[in-house]
PDB file with SEQRES, HELIX, SHEET and CRYST1 records, atoms N, CA, C and O in Angstrom:
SEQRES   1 A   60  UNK UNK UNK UNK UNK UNK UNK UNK UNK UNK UNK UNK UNK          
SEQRES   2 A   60  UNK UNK UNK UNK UNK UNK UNK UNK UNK UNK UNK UNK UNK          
SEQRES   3 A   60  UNK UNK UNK UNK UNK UNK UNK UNK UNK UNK UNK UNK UNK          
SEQRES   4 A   60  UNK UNK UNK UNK UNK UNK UNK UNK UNK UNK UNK UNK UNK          
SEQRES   5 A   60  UNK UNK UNK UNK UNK UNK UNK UNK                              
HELIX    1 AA1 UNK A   46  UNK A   48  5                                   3    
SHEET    1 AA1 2 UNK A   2  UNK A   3  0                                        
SHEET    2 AA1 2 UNK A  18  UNK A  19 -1                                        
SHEET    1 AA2 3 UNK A  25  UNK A  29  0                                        
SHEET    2 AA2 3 UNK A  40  UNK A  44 -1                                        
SHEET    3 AA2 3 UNK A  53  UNK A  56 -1                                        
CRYST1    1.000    1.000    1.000  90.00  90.00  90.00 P 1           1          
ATOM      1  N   UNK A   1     -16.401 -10.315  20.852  1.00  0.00           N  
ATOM      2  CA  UNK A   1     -15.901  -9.228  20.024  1.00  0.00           C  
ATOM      3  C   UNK A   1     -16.839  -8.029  20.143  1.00  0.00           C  
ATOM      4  O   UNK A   1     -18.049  -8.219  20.264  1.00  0.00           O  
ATOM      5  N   UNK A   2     -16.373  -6.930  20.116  1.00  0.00           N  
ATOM      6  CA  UNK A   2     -16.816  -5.507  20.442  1.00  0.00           C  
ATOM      7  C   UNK A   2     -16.331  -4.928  18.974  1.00  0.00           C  
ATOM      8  O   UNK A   2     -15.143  -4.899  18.653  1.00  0.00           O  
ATOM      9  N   UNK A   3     -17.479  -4.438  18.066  1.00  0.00           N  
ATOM     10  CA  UNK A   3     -16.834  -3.338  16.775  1.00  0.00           C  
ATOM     11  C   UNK A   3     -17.533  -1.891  17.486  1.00  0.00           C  
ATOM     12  O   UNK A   3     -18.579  -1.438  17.950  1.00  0.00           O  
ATOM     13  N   UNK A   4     -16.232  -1.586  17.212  1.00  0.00           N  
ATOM     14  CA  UNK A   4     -16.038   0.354  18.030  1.00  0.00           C  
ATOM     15  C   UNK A   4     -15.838   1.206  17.038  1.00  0.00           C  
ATOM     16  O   UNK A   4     -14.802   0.998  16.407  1.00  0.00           O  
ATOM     17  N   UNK A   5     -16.533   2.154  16.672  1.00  0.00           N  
ATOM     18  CA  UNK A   5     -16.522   3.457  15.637  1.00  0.00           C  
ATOM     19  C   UNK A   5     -15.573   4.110  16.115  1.00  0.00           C  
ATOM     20  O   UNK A   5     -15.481   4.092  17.342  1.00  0.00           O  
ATOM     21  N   UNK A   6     -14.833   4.683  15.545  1.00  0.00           N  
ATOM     22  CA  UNK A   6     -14.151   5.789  15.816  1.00  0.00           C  
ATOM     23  C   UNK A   6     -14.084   6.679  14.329  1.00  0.00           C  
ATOM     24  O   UNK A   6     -14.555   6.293  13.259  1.00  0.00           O  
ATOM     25  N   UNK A   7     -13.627   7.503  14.488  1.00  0.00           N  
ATOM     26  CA  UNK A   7     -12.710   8.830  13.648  1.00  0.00           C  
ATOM     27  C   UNK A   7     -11.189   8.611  13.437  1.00  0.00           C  
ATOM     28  O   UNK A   7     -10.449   8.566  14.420  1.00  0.00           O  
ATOM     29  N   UNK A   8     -10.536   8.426  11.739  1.00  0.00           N  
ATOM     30  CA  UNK A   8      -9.602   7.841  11.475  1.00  0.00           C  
ATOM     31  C   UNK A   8      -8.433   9.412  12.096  1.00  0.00           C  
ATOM     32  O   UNK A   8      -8.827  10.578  12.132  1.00  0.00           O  
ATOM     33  N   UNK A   9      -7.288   9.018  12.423  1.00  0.00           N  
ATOM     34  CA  UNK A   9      -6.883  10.490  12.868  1.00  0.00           C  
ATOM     35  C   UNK A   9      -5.595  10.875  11.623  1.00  0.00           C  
ATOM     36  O   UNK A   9      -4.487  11.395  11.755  1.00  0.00           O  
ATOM     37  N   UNK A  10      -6.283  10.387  10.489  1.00  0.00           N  
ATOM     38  CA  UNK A  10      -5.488  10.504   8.916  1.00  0.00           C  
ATOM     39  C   UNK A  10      -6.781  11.366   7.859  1.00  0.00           C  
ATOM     40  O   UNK A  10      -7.025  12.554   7.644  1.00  0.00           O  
ATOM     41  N   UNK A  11      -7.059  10.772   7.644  1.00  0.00           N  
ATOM     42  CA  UNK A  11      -8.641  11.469   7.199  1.00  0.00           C  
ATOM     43  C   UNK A  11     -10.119  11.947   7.237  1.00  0.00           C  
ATOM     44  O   UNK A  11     -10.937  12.421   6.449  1.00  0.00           O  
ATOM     45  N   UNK A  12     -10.053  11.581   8.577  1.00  0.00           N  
ATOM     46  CA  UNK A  12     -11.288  11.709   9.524  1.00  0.00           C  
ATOM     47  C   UNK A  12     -12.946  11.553   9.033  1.00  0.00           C  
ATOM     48  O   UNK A  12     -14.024  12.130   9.180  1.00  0.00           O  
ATOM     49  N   UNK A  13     -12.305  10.258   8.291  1.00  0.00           N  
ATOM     50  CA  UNK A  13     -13.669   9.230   8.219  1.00  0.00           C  
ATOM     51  C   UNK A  13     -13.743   8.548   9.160  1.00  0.00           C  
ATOM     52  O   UNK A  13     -12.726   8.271   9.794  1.00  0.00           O  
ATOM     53  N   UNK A  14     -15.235   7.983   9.598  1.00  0.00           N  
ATOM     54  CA  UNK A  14     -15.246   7.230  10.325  1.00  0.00           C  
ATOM     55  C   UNK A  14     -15.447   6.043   9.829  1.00  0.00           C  
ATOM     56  O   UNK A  14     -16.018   5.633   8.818  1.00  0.00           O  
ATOM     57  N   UNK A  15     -14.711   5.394  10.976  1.00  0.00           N  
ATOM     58  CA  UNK A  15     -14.779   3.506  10.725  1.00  0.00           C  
ATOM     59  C   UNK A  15     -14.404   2.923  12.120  1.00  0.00           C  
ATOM     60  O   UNK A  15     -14.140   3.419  13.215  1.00  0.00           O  
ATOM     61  N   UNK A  16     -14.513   1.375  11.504  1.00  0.00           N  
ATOM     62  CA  UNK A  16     -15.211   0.495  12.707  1.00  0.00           C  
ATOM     63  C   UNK A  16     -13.702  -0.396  12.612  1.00  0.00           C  
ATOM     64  O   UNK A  16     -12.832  -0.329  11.743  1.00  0.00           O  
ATOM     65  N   UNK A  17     -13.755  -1.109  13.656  1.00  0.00           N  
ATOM     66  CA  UNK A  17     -12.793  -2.279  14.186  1.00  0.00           C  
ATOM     67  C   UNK A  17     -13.255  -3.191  15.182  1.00  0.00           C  
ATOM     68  O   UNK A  17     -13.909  -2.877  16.177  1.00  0.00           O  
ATOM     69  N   UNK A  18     -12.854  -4.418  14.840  1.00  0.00           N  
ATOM     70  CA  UNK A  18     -13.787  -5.500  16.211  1.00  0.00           C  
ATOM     71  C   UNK A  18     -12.403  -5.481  17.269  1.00  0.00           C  
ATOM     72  O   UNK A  18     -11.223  -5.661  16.968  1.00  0.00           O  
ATOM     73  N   UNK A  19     -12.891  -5.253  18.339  1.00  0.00           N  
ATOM     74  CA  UNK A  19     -12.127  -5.453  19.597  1.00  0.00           C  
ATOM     75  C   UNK A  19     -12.282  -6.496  19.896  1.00  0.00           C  
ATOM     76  O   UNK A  19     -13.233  -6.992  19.293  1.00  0.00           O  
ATOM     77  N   UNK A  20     -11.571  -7.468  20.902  1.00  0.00           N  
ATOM     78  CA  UNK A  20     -11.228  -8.625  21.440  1.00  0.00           C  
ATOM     79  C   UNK A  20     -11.867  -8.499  22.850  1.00  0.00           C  
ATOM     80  O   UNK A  20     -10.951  -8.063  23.547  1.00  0.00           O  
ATOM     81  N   UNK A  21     -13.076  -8.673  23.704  1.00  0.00           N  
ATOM     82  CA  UNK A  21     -12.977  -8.225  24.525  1.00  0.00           C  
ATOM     83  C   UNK A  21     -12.870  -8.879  25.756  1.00  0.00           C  
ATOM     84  O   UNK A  21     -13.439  -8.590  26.808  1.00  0.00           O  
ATOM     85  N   UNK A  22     -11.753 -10.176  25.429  1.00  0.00           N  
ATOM     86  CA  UNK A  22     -11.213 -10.966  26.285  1.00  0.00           C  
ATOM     87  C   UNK A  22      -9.872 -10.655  26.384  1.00  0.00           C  
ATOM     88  O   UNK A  22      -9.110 -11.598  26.598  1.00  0.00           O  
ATOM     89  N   UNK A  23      -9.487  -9.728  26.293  1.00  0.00           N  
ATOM     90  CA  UNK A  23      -8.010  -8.988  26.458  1.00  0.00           C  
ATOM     91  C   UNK A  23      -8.063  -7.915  27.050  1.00  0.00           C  
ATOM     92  O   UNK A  23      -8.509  -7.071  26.272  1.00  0.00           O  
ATOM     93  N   UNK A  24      -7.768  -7.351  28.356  1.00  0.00           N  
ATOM     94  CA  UNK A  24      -7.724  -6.662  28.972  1.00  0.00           C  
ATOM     95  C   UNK A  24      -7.259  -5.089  28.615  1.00  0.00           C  
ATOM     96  O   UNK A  24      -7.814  -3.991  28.581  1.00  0.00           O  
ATOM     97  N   UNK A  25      -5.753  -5.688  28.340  1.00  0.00           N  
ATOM     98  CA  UNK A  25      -5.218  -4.524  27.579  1.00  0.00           C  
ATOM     99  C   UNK A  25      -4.522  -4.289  26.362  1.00  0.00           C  
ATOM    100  O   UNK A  25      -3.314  -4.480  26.503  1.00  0.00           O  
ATOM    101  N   UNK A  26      -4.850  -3.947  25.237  1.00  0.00           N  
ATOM    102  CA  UNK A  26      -4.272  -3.709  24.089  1.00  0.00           C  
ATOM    103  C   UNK A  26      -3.769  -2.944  23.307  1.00  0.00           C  
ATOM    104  O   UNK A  26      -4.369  -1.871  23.235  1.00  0.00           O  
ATOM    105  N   UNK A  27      -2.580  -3.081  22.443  1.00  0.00           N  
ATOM    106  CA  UNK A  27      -1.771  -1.849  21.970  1.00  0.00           C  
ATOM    107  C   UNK A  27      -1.288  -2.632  20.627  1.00  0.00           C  
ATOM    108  O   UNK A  27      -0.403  -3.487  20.686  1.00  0.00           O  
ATOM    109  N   UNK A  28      -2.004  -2.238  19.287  1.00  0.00           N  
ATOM    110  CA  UNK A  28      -1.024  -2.537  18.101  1.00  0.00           C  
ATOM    111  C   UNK A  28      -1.561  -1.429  17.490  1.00  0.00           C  
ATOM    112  O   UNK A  28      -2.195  -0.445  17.872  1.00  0.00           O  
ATOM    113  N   UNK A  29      -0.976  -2.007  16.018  1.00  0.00           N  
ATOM    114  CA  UNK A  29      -1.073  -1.068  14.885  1.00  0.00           C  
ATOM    115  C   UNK A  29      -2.023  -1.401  13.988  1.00  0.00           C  
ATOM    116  O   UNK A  29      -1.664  -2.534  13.668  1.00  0.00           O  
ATOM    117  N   UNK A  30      -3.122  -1.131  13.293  1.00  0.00           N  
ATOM    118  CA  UNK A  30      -3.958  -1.569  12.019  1.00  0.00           C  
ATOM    119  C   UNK A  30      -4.339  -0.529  11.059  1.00  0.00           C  
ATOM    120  O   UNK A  30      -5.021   0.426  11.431  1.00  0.00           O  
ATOM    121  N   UNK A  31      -4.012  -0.632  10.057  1.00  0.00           N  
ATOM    122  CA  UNK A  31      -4.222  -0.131   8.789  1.00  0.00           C  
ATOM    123  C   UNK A  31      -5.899   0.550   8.921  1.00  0.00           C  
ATOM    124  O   UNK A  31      -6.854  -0.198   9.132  1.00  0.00           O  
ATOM    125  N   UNK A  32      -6.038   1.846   8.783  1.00  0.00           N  
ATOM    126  CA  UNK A  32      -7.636   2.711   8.019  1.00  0.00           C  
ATOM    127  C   UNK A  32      -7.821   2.130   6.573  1.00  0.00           C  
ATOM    128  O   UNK A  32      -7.221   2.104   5.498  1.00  0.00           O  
ATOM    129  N   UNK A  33      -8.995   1.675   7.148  1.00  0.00           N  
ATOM    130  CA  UNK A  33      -9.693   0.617   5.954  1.00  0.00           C  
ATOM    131  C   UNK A  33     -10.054   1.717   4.997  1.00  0.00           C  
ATOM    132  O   UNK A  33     -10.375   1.291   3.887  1.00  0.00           O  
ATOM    133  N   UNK A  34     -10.092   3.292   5.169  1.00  0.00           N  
ATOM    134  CA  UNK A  34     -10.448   4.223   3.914  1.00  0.00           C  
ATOM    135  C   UNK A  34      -9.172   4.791   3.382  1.00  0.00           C  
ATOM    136  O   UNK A  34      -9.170   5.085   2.187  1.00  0.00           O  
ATOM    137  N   UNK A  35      -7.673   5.068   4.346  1.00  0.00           N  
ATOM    138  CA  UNK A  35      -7.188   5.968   3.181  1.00  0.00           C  
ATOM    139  C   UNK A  35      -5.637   4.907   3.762  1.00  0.00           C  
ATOM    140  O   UNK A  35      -4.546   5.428   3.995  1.00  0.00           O  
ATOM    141  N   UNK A  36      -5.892   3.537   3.881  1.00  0.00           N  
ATOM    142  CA  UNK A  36      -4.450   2.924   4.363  1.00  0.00           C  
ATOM    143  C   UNK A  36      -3.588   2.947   4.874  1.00  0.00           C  
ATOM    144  O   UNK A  36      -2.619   2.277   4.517  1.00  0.00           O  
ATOM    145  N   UNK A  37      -3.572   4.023   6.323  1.00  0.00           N  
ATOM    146  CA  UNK A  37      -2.343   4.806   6.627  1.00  0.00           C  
ATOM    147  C   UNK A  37      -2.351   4.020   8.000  1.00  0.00           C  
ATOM    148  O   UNK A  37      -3.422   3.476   8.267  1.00  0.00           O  
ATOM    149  N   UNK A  38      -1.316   3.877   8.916  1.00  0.00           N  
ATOM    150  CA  UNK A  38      -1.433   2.928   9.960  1.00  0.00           C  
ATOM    151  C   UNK A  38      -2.281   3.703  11.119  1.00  0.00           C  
ATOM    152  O   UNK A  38      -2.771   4.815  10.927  1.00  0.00           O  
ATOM    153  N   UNK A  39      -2.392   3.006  12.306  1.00  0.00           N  
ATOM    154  CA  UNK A  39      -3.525   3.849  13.471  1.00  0.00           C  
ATOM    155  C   UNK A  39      -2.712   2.901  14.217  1.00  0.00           C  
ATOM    156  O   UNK A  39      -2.598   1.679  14.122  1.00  0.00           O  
ATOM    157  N   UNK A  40      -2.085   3.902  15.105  1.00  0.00           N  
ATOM    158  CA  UNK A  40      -1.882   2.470  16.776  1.00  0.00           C  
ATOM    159  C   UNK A  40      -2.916   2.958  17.430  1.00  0.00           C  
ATOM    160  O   UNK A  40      -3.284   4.126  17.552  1.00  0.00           O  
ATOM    161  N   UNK A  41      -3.516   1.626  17.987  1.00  0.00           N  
ATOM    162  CA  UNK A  41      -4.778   1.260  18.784  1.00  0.00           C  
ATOM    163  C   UNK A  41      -4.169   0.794  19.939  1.00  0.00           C  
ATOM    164  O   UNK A  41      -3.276  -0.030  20.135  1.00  0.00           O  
ATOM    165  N   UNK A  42      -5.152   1.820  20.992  1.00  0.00           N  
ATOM    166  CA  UNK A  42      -4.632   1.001  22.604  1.00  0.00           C  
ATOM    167  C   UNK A  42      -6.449   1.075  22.612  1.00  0.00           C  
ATOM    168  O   UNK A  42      -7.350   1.799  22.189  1.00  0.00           O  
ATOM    169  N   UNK A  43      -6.291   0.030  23.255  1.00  0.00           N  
ATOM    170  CA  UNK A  43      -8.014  -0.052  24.141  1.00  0.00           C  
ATOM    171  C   UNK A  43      -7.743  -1.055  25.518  1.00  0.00           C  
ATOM    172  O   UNK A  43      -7.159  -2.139  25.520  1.00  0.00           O  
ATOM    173  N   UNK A  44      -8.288  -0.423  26.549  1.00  0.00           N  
ATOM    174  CA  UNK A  44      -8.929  -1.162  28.018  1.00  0.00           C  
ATOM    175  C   UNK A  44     -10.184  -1.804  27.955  1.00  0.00           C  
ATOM    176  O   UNK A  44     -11.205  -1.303  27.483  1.00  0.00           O  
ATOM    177  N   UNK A  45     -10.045  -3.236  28.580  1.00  0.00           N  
ATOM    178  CA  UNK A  45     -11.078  -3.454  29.273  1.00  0.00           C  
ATOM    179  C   UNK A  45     -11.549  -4.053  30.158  1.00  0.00           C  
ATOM    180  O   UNK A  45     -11.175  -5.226  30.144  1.00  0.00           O  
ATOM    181  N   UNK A  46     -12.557  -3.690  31.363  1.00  0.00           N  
ATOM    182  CA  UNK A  46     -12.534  -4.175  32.479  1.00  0.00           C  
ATOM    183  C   UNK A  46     -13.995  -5.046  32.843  1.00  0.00           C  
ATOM    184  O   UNK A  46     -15.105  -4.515  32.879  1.00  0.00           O  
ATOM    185  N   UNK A  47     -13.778  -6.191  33.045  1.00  0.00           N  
ATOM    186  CA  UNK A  47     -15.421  -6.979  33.085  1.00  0.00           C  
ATOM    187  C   UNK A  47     -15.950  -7.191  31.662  1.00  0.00           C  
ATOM    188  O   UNK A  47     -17.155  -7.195  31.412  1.00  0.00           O  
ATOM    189  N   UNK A  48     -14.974  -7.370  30.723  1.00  0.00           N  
ATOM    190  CA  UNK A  48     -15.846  -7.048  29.187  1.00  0.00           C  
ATOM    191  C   UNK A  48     -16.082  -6.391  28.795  1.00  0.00           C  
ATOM    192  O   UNK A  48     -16.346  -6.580  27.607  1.00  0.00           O  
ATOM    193  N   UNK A  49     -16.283  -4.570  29.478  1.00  0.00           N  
ATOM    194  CA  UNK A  49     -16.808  -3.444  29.150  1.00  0.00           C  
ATOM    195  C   UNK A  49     -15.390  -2.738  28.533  1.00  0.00           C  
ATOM    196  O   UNK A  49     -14.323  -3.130  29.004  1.00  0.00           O  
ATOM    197  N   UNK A  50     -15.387  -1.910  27.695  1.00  0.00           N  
ATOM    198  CA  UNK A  50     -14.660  -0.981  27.139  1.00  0.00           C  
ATOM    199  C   UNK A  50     -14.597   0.074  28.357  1.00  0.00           C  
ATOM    200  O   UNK A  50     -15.600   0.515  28.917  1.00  0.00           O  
ATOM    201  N   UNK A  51     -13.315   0.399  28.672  1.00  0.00           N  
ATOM    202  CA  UNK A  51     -13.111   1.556  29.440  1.00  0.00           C  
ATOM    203  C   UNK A  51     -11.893   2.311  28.967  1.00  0.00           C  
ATOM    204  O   UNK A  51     -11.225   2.755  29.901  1.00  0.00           O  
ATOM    205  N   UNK A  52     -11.510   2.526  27.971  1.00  0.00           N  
ATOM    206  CA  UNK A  52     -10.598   3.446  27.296  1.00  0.00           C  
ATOM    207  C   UNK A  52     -10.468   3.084  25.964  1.00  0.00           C  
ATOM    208  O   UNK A  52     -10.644   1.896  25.695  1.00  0.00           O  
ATOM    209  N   UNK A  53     -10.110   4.109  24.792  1.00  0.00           N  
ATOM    210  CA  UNK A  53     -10.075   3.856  23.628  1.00  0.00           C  
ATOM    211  C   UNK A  53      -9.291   4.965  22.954  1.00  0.00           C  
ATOM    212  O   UNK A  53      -9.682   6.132  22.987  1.00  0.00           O  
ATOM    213  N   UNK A  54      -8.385   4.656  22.457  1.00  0.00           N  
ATOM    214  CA  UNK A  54      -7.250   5.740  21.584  1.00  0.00           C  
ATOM    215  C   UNK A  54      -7.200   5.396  20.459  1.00  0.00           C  
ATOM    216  O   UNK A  54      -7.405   4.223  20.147  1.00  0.00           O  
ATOM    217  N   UNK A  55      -6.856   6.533  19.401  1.00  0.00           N  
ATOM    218  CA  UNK A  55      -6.887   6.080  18.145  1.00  0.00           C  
ATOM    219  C   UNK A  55      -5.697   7.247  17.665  1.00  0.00           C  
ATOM    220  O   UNK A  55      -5.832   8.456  17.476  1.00  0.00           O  
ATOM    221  N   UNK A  56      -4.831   6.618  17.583  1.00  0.00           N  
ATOM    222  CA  UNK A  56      -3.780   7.691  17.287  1.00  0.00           C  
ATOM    223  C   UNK A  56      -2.757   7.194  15.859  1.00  0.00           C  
ATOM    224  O   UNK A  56      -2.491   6.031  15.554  1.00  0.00           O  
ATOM    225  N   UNK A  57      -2.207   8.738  14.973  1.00  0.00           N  
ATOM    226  CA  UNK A  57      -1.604   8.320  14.179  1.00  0.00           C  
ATOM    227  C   UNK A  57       0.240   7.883  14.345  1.00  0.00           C  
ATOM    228  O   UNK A  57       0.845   8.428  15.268  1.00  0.00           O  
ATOM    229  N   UNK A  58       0.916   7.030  13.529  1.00  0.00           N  
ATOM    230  CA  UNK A  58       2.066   6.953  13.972  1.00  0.00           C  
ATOM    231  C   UNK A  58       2.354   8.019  13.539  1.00  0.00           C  
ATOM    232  O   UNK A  58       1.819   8.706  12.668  1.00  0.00           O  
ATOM    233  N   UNK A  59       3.696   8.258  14.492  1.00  0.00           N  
ATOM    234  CA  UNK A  59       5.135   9.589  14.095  1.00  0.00           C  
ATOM    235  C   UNK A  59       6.211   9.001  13.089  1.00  0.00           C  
ATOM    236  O   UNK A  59       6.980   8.099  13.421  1.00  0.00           O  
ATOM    237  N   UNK A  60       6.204   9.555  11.899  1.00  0.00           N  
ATOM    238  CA  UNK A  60       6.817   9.285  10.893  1.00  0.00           C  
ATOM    239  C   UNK A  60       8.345   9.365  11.048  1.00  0.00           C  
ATOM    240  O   UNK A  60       9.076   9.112  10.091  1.00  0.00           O  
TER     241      UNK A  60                                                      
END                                                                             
């Protein structure tokens, strides 16, 4: 597991999430642990290493 900081793109606190980093490629949705609003998460990774990371809000 990999926890990655980012910037929430709802209230732009920052916070953390543990990545999986036996999954290559990933795409869901998880709730901002500060103001509850959803975030779809895509993250890459290649050899274990993080090589891309998005943090985007859904379109209502």
């Amino acid at each position: 597991m990999l926890e990655h900081f980012f910037v929430c793109p709802y209230c732009w606190e920052e916070i953390s999430m543990l990545l999986d980093k036996s999954v290559s490629n990933q795409n869901y949705i998880e709730d901002c642990e500060v103001c509850c609003n959803p975030i779809q998460v895509t993250a890459q990774f290649l050899d274990l290493e993080l090589t891309a990371f998005e943090a985007n809000n859904i379109e209502q």
